[in-house]
C-alpha positions as CSV (number, residue, x, y, z in Angstrom):
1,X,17.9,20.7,-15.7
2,X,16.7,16.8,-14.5
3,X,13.9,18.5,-12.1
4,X,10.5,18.0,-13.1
5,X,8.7,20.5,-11.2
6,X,9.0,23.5,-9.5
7,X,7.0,24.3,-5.9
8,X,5.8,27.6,-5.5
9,X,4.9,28.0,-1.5
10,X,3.7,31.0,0.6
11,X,3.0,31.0,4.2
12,X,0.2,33.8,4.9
13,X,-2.8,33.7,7.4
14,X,-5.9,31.2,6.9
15,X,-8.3,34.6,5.9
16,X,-5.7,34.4,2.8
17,X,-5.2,31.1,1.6
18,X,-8.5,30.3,-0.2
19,X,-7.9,33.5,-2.5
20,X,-4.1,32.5,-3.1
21,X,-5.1,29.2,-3.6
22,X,-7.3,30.1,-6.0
23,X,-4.7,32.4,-8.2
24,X,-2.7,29.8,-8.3
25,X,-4.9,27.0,-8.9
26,X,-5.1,27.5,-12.6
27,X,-1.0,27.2,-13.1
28,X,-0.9,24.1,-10.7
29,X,-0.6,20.3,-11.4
30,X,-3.6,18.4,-9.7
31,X,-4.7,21.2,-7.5
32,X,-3.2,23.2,-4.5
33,X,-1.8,22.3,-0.9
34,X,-3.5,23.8,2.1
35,X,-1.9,22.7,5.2
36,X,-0.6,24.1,8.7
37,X,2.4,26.0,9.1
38,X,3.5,24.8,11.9
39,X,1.7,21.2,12.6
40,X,-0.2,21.7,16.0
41,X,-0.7,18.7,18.3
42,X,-3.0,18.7,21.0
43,X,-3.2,15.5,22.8
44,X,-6.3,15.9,24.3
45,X,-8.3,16.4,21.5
46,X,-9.3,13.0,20.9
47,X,-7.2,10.9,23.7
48,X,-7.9,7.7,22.0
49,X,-5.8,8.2,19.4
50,X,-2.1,10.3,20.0
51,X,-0.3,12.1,17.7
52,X,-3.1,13.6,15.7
53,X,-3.1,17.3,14.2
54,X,-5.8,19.4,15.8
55,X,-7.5,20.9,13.4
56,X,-6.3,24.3,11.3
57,X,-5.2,27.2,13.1
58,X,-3.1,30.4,12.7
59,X,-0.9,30.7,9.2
60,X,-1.0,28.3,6.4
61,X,1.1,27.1,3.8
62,X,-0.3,27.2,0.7
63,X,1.5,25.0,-1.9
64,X,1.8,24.7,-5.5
65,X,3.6,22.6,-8.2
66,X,4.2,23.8,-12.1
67,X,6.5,21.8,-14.7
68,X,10.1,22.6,-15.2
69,X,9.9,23.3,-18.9
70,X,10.8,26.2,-21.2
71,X,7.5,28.0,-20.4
72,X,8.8,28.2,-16.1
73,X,9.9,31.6,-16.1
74,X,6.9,32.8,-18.2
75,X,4.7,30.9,-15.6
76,X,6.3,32.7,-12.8
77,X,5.7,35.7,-14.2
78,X,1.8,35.0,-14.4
79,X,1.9,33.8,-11.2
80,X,3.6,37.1,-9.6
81,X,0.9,38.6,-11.5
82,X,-2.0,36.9,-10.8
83,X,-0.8,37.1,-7.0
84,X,-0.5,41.1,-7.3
85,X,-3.8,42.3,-6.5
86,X,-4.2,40.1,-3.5
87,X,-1.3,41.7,-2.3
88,X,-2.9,45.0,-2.8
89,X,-5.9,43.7,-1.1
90,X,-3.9,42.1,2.0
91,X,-1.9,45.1,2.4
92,X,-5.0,47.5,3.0
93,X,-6.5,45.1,5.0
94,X,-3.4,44.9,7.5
95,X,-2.0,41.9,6.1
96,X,1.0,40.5,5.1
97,X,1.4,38.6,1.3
98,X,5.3,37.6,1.3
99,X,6.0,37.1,-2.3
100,X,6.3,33.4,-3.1
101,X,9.6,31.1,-2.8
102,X,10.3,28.8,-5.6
103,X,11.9,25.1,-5.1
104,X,13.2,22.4,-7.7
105,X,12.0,18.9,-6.9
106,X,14.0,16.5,-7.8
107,X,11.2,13.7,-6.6
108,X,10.2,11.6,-10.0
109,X,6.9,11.5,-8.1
110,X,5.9,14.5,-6.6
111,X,2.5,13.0,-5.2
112,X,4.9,12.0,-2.5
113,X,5.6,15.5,-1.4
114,X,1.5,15.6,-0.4
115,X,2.0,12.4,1.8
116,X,4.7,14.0,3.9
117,X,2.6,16.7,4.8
118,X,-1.2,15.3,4.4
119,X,-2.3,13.7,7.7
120,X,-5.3,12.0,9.5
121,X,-7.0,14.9,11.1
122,X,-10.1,14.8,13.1
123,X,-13.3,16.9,12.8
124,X,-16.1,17.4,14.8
125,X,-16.8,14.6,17.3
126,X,-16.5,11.7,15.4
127,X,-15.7,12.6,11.7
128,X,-11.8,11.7,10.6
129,X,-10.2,12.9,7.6
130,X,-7.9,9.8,6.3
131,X,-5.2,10.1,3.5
132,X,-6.2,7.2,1.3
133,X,-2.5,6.3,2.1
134,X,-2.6,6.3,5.8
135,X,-4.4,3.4,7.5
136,X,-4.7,5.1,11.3
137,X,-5.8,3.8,14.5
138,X,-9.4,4.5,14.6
139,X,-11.2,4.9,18.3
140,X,-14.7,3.5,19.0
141,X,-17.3,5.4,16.9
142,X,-14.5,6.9,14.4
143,X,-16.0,7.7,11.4
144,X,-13.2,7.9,8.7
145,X,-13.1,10.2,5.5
146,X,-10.4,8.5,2.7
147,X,-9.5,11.3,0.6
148,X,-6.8,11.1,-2.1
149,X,-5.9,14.9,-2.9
150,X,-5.9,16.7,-5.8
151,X,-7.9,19.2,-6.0
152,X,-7.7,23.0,-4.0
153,X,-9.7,23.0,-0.9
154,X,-10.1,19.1,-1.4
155,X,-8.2,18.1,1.9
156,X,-10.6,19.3,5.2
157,X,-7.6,21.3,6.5
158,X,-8.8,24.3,5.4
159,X,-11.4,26.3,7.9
160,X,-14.4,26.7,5.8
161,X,-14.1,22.4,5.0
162,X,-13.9,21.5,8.8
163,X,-17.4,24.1,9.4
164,X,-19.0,22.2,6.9
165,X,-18.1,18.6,8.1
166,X,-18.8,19.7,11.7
167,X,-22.1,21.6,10.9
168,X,-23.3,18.6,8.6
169,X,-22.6,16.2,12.2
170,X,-24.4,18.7,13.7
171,X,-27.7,19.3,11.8
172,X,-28.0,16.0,9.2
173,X,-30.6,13.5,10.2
174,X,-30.6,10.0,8.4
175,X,-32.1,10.0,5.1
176,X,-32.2,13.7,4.4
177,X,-31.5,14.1,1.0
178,X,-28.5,16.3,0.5
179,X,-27.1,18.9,-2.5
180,X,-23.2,20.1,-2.2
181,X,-22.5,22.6,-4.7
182,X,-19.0,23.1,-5.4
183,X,-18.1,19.3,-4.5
184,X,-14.0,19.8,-5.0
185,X,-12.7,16.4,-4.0
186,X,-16.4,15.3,-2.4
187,X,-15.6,15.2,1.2
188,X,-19.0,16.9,2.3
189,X,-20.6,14.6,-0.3
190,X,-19.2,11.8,1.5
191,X,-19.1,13.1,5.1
192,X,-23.1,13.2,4.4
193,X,-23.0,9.4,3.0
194,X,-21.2,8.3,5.9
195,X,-23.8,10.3,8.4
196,X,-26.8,8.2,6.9
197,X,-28.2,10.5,4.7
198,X,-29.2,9.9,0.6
199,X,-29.7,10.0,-1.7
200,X,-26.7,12.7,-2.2
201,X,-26.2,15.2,-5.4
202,X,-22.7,16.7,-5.5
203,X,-21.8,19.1,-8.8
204,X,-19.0,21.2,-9.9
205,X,-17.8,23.5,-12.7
206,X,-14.8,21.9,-12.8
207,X,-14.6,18.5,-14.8
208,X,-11.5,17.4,-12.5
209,X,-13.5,18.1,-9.3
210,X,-16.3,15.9,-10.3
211,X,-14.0,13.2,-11.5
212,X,-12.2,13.4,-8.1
213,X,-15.7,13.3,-6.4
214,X,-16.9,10.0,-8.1
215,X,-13.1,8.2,-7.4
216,X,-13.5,9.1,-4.1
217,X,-17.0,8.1,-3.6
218,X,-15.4,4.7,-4.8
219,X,-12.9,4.5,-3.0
220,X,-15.6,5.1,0.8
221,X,-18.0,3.0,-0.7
222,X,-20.1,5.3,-1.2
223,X,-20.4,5.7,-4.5
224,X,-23.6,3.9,-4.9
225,X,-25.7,6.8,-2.5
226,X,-24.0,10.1,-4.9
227,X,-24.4,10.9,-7.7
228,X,-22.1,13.9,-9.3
229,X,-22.6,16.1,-12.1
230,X,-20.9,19.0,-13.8
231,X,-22.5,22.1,-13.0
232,X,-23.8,24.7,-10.2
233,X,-26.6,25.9,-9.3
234,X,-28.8,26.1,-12.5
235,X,-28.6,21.6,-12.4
236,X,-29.7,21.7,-8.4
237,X,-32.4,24.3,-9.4
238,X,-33.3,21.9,-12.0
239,X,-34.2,19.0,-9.6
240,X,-36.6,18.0,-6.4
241,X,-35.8,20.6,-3.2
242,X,-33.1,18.9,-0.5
243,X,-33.8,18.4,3.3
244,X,-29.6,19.3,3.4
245,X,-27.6,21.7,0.9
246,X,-24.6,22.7,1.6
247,X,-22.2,25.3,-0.6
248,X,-19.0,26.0,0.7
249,X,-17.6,28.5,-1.8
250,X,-16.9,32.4,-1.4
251,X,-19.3,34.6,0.0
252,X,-19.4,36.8,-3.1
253,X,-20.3,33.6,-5.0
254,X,-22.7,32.5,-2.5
255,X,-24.6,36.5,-2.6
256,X,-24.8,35.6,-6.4
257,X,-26.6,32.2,-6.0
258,X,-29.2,33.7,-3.6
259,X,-30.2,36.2,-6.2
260,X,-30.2,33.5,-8.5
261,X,-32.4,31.4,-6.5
262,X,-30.3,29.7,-3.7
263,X,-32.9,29.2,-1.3
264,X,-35.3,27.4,-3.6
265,X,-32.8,24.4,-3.3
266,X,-34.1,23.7,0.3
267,X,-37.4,22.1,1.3
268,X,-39.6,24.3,3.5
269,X,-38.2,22.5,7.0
270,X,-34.8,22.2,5.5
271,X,-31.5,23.3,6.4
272,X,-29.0,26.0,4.3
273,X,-25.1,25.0,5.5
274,X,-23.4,28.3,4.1
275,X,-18.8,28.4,4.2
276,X,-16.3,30.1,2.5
277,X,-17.2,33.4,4.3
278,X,-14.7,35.7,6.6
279,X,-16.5,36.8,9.6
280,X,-16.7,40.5,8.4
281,X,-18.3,39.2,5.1
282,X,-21.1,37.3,7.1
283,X,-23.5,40.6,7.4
284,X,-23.3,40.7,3.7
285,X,-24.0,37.0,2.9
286,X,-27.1,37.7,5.9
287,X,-28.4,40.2,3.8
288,X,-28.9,38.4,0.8
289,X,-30.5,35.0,2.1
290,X,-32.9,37.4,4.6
291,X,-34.1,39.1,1.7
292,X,-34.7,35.5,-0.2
293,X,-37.5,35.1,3.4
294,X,-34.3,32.7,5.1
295,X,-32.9,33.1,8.6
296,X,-29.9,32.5,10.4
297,X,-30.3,29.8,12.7
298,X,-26.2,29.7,13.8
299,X,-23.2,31.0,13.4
300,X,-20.3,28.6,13.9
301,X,-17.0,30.8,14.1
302,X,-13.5,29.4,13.2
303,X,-10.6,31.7,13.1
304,X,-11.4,34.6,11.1
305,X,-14.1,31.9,9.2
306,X,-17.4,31.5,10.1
307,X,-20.2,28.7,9.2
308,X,-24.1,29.8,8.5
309,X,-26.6,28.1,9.2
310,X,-29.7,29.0,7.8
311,X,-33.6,27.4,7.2
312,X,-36.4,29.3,5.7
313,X,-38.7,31.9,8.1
């Protein structure tokens, strides 16, 4: 067989795709696709600029690549596997998990198959997420994003990313300092750079995520104002408190962190920018930072998503 690679897709609703994404992140070359379904144009939403995808709604399609070698039909099978539960879950919940399709690619380069589907999108009033690749007309005030994708999550299409960026537009004043735990590809990172604010501390667990972050800090010119680390919570606890931190991660993860010290990461007056949490989860994650002498300050629905925004009492 000449293909190198194999795509594993599923289309499923957006409360799905960060758990699918994340079984299938561990079997996938450079990280996982998140992207619309069905592109959705709106040409009011910014009417200086046409032809723009508004930003994510309804089902996604989540996207995967794995080598075409003699290990592929063991691979499936850990996929199917690792995709099993969720299914379990989904289905209790009233959902749907179609099992996954499977695709040959015969592209030498299959980074090609992310630029026919990766597009400028905007965010907020005046952020705009840019494929390093794409060099789009930009409107008075534009602020553009380059990202070159590669990691899950990494790309702004998904909910939880576009509550960050537009809660970080919202609530960051120049020259707070900033902490963004669980930096994937460093867009809030450099969202917050472009905003005015530093100096900027972005960490991961993942080695890839922090080399992505630095590359991409590079590649905005903003490389000089963050500084990115491998790591979580413990190296945040470890330095000065931040005027802005921002985790955009799963709510579990985020209950965790607050029992582990969370809201220490934030200066008295500072600001708590919470993602990664379905709306039915957001009572739970409530509970944990109100117990840690926090408050909710807004609550910034998307979808089935929702943004916190918390500061201490």
């Amino acid at each position: 067989m000449s293909d190198s690679w194999l795509e594993i897709q599923l289309i499923i609703s957006g409360e799905m795709a960060e758990p699918v994404a994340t079984a299938l992140e561990p079997f996938a070359h450079q990280g996982v696709i998140i992207e619309p379904a069905e592109p959705i144009q709106d040409p009011n939403f910014h009417p200086e600029v046409k032809d723009v995808p508004h930003p994510l709604q309804g089902d996604v399609r989540v996207r995967a690549f794995v080598p075409f070698d003699e290990h592929l039909e063991q691979t499936k099978t850990d996929v199917e596997r690792a995709l099993w539960p969720l299914g379990m879950i989904a289905r209790d919940a009233g959902l749907n998990l179609p099992a996954p399709t499977y695709t040959p690619i015969t592209e030498t380069n299959w980074v090609d198959l992310w630029k026919q589907h990766y597009k400028p999108l905007r965010v907020g009033n005046n952020l705009m997420i840019v494929p390093a690749w794409e060099a789009p007309e930009l409107a008075a005030g534009d602020i553009p994003i380059l990202i070159e994708p590669g990691q899950a999550f990494g790309t702004g299409t998904h909910p939880s990313t576009q509550l960050c960026l537009a809660a970080l537009e919202k609530y960051l004043q120049a020259g707070d300092t900033v902490a963004d735990i669980g930096c994937g590809s460093g867009i809030l990172a450099i969202a917050a750079a472009k905003l005015n604010a530093g100096p900027i501390f972005a960490c991961d667990i993942e080695p890839e995520s922090v080399e992505a972050t630095g590359e991409n800090g590079e590649r905005n010119g903003v490389a000089d104002k963050i500084e990115v680390a491998e790591g979580s919570l413990a190296v945040v606890l470890a330095r000065e408190p931040y005027d802005v931190v921002v985790v955009n991660i799963l709510a579990k993860i985020i209950i965790g962190m607050f029992a582990g010290g969370l809201a220490k990461t934030v200066k008295p007056d500072g600001t708590l920018l919470l993602a990664g949490i379905l709306g039915e989860q957001a009572d739970m994650v409530a509970a944990a930072f109100e117990a840690q002498g926090m408050q909710l300050v807004e609550k910034i629905p998307s979808g089935d998503w929702v943004g916190l925004v918390v500061k201490h009492v």
